[in-house]
N, C-alpha and C positions, 0 to 999 in steps of 0.2 A: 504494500500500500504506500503513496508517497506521500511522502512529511506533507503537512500545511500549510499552506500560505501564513508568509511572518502576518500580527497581526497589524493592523494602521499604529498603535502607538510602538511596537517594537520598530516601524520604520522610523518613524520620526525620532525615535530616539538612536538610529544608528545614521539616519540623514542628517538630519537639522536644520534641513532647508525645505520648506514650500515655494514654491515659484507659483506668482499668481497672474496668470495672464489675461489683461483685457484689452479689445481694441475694436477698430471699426473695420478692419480690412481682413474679412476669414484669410484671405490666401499668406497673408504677414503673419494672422495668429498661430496660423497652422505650420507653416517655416518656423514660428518664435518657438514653437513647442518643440520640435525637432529637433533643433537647434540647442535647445537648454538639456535636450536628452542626451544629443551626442556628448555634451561636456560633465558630463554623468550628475545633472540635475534631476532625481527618479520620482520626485514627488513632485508632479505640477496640476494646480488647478489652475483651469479654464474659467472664469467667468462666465454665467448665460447671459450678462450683457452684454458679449461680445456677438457682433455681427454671425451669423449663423451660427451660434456656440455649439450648437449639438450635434453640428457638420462639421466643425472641426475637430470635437471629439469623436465622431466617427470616421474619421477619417485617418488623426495621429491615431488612434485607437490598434488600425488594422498594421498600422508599421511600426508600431514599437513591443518589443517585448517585454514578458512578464516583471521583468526585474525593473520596468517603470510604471508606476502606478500613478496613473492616469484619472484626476477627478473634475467634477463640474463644481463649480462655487454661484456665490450670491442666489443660492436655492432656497425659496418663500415658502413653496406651498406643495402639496402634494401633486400635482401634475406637474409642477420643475422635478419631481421626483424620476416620475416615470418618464419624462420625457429624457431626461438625462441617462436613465436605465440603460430605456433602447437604447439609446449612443453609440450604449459601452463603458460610460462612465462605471470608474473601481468603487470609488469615492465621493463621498456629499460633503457640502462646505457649505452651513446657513451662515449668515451676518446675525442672526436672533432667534432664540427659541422659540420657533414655531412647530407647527403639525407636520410640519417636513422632515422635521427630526426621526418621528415616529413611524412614520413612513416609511424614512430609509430603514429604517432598522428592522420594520416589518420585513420587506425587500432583502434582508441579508446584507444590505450595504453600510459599512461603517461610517461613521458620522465624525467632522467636527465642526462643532458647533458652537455659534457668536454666541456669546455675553461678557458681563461688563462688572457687572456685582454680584456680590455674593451670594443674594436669591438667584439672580439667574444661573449661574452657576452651579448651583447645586440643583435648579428647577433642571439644566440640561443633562447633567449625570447622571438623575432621575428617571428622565424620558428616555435615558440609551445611548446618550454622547459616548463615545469612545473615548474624546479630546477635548479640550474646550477651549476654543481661537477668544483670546483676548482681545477684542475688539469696542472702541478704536483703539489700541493697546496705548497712542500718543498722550490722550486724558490724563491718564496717569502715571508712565511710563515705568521704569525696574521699580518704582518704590512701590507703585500699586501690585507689581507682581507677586512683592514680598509679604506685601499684605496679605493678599489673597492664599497665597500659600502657610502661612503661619495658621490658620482655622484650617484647610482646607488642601493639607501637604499630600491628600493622595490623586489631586486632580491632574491629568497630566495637560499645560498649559502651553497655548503657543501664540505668543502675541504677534498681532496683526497692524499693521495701520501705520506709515510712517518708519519703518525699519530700515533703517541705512544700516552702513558698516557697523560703525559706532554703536549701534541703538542692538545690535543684532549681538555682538559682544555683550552690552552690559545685560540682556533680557537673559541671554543664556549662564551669563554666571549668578545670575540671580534668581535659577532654577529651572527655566524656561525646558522645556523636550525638542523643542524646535521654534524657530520664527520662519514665519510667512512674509513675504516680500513683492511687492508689485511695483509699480513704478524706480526705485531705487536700482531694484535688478532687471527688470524688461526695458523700462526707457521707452523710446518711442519704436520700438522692433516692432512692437504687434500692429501697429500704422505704419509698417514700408520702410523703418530706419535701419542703419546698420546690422548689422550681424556679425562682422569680427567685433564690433563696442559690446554686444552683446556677448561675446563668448570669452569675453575679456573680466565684463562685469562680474557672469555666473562662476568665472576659475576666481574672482578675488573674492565674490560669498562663500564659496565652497573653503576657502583657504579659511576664512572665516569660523566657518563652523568644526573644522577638522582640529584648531588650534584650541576653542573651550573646551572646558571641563566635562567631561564623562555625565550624561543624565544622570540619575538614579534610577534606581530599580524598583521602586515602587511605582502603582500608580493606576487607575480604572483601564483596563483590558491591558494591561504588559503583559 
């Protein structure tokens, strides 16, 4: 019988990078995904506000293999569920605890899922987050992380919003499983811009996250 797929928080905690790609031009978002994969970016969400997001998830879907895992984000409601499903989407990414959460998890699809304080957070663990994207994670930045983890040390947390270099170091040594990254690491690629600026960018997040501290081993689904 063959082993099991790692679970979503066992990725991110041997990743540490989400890649969050949105843009207006599918044929840009769907090179930017590629692109972020050859430079062994393996966790990328797609945004559904991106110009046909659920074609370009099906479409990176059919050319990447297993060892990328492939998800749709800013997911509201339970048809972004199913619609994302067909795709191919691995993975769900809401902005806020919604019915979408429940859904994917119905679905067999792991979740992570926005919030921001400590009822939502624990409301998402609740419903079947696997992870829970700190979002906007900027509001409050590492010191809100700390917070949040001091009540709350078995959540595995991945702040979102505003993650540069800098901000992507301090989140992870202040316990973070991974950070999620969008404009700071896409840039304008997913609207028609470079692609060496972007394979430049993804090799200095990756150097990034290879350099912090080890997650820990606790935590909902490790």
């Amino acid at each position: 019988m063959p082993p099991s797929a790692p679970s979503l928080v066992s990725r991110l905690r041997r990743q540490r990078l989400v890649a969050i790609v949105r843009g207006t031009d599918p044929e840009a978002a769907l090179r930017t995904v590629l692109v972020l994969a050859e430079e062994g970016v393996h966790l990328i969400e797609v945004s559904l506000t991106t110009a046909d997001a659920c074609d370009v998830i099906r479409r990176a879907s059919r050319v990447l293999g297993p060892e990328v895992l492939l998800g749709a984000g800013t997911v509201l409601d339970s048809d972004d569920v199913r619609a994302a499903a067909d795709a191919g989407a691995g993975w769900i990414v809401t902005p806020v605890v919604s019915e979408a959460v429940a859904t994917a998890v119905a679905a067999g699809l792991p979740v992570l899922a926005g919030a921001l304080t400590p009822t939502e957070v624990h409301t998402a663990v609740c419903a079947g987050a696997d992870a829970v994207k700190l979002f906007p994670a900027s509001v409050g930045g590492p010191a809100l992380l700390r917070a949040l983890r001091d009540p709350l040390p078995h959540v595995p947390f991945v702040p979102v919003g505003g993650v540069d270099q800098d901000a992507a170091r301090a989140y992870l040594a202040a316990g973070a499983v991974a950070v999620g990254v969008g404009s700071p690491l896409v840039g304008d690629a997913a609207r028609g811009g470079d692609s060496d600026q972007l394979r430049a960018r993804a090799r200095a997040f990756l150097a990034v996250c290879r350099e912090a501290v080890p997650a820990g081993d606790g935590g909902v689904g490790a």
